[in-house]
Every structure is written in structure tokens, then in C-alpha cells.
C-alpha positions in Angstrom: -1.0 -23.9 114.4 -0.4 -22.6 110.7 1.7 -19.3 110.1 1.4 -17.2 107.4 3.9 -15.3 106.6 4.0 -12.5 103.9 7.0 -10.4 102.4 7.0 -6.8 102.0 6.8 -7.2 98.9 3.3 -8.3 98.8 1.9 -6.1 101.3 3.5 -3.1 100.7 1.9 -2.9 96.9 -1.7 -4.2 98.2 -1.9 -1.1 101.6 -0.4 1.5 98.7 -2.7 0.4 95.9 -5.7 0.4 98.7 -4.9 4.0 99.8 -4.7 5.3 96.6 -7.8 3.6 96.0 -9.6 5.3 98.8 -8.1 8.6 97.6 -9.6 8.4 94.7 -13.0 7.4 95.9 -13.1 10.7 98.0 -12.0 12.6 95.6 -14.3 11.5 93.2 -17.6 12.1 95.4 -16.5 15.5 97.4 -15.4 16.9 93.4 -18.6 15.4 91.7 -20.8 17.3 94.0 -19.0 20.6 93.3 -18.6 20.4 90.1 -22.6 19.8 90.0 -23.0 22.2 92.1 -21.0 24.5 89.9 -22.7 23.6 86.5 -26.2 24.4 87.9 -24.8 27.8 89.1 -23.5 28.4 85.4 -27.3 26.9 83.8 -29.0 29.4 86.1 -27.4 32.5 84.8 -26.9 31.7 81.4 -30.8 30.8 81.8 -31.5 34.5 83.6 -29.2 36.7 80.9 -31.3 34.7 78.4 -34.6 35.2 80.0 -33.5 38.9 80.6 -32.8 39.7 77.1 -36.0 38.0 75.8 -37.8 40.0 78.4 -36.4 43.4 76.8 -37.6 42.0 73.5 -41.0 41.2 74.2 -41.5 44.6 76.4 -40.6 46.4 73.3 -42.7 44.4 70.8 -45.6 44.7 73.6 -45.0 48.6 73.6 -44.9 48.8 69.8 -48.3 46.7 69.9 -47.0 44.2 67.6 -48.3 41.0 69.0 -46.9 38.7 66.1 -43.4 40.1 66.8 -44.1 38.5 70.6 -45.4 35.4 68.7 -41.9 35.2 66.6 -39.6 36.3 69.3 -41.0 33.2 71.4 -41.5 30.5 68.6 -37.5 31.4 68.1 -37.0 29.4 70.8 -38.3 26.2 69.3 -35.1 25.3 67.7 -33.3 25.1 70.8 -33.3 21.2 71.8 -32.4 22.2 75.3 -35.7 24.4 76.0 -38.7 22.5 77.3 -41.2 25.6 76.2 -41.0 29.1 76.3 -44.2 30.9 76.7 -46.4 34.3 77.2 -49.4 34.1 79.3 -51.6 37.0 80.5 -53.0 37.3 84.0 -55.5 35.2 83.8 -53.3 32.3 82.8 -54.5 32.2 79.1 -51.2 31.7 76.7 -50.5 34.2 74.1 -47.2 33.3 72.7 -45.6 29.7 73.0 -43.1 27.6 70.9 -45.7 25.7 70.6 -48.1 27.8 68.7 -51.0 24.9 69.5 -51.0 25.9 72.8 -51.9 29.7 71.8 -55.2 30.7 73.8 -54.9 28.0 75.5 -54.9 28.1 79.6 -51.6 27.1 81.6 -53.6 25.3 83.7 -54.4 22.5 81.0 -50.9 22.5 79.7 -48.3 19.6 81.2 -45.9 22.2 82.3 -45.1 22.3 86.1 -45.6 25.7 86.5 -45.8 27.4 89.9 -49.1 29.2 90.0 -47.7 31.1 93.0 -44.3 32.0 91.7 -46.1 32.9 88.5 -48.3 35.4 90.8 -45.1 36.1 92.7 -43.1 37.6 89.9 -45.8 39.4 88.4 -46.9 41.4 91.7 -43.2 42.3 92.6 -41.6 42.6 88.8 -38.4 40.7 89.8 -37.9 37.3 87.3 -37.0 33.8 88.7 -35.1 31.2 88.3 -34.8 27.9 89.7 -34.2 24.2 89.1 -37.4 22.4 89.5 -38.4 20.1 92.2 -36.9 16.8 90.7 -33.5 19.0 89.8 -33.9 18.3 86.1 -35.3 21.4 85.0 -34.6 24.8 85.0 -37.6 26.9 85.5 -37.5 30.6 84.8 -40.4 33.6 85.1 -40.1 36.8 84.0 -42.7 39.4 84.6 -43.5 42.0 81.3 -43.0 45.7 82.3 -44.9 47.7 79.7 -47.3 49.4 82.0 -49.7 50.0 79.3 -50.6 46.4 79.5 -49.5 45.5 82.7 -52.6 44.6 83.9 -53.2 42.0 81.5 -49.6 40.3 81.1 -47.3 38.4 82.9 
């Protein structure tokens, strides 16, 4: 029968260097998942005080019946290389404003966008805006319903 022996000095470094291994493996996974958890809670209301303020924008150009200010206000948005689209759409789903200006008159239901019919609905009927990551987490998704209540019937 064959005895190993080891020193102290080799097992002490290997059980130390192994436990601070394994601290830093937990670590890393519990802080990863709040700090992602953290980020999206920062996206979603930086994406709500901008989606607020745009809202305020387009209300006023709707109330001043200036549709190409709407047009502008939304096509500003094109610049942004983190936005995905920005868009106006009346009731009936037709757009009226996009950064895309292609898709102008066009309905949402032929565009690409995964937007939620029934959120869409949702927001407009209880004038309260929305934001959310989307099902595969890499999108934000945000609806705002447009207050001027002399076109109300026609916007959202």
C-alpha cells in the first residue's frame, strides 16, 4: 500500500485559492442578476419620462392642429440609435407619424413591430401609458395614450 503524503504547504494554498474561487463565483451570479435587474429598472423610467414628455408634445401639437409638428416631433427620434421606432397611430391602427415616414398611412398590423393589440386598446380606453420589456427581454416597449379630447376618438 502507497501513502501519499502532502505538506501544508501545498494544501493549504490549493483549499484557500478554491474558497476564494467559490466566492467569487457566487458573487458574480447573485450581483449579475441585480445589477440586471437594476439597469432594466433605470431603462424603464428613463423610457417613461421620455415617453411622458413626447406625450406633452404631441397633445399640444394635436391641440394646435398642426399635424406636421406631430410628424417632426416623432421623426426626431430617428437619430437615436437605441430606439427601434417611435410612432402615432389612430384608433383604427392606421399610422400617422413614425420615424419612419414610409410607414405613414400605413396599418400597424402590416408593420414588423410586436405591438400588443390589447395593451394598445388597453392604454387608450384607461389613458394611463405603459411600459414594459418585451417578451424575449430585449426590448423596451412603451404606449402612451394622446389626451386632446377633441381628437380623442380618433388617436391613440
Amino acid at each position: 500500500m502507497v501513502m501519499v503524503r502532502f505538506s501544508l504547504r501545498v494544501i493549504l494554498p490549493i483549499v484557500l485559492g478554491s474558497f476564494l474561487l467559490l466566492v467569487t463565483i457566487v458573487a458574480y451570479v447573485t450581483s449579475r442578476q441585480i445589477i440586471i435587474e437594476d439597469r432594466e429598472a433605470s431603462l424603464l423610467q428613463e423610457m417613461r419620462a421620455s415617453l411622458n414628455a413626447t406625450q406633452g408634445t404631441v397633445e399640444r401639437f394635436l391641440l394646435l392642429r398642426h399635424p406636421e409638428g406631430v410628424r417632426k416631433v416623432i421623426s426626431a427620434f430617428g437619430s437615436d440609435l437605441d430606439l427601434n421606432v417611435a410612432l402615432v397611430a389612430d384608433k383604427d391602427g392606421q399610422i400617422l407619424a413614425s420615424t419612419d415616414y414610409r410607414e405613414e398611412g400605413l396599418s400597424l398590423a402590416t408593420t414588423e413591430y410586436d405591438i400588443d393589440p390589447e395593451i394598445a386598446e388597453r392604454v387608450t380606453r384607461t389613458m394611463v401609458g405603459e411600459v414594459g420589456l418585451s417578451s424575449d427581454r430585449q426590448w423596451l416597449n412603451g404606449y402612451a395614450s394622446i389626451c386632446d379630447p377633441n381628437v380623442l376618438d380618433r388617436l391613440r
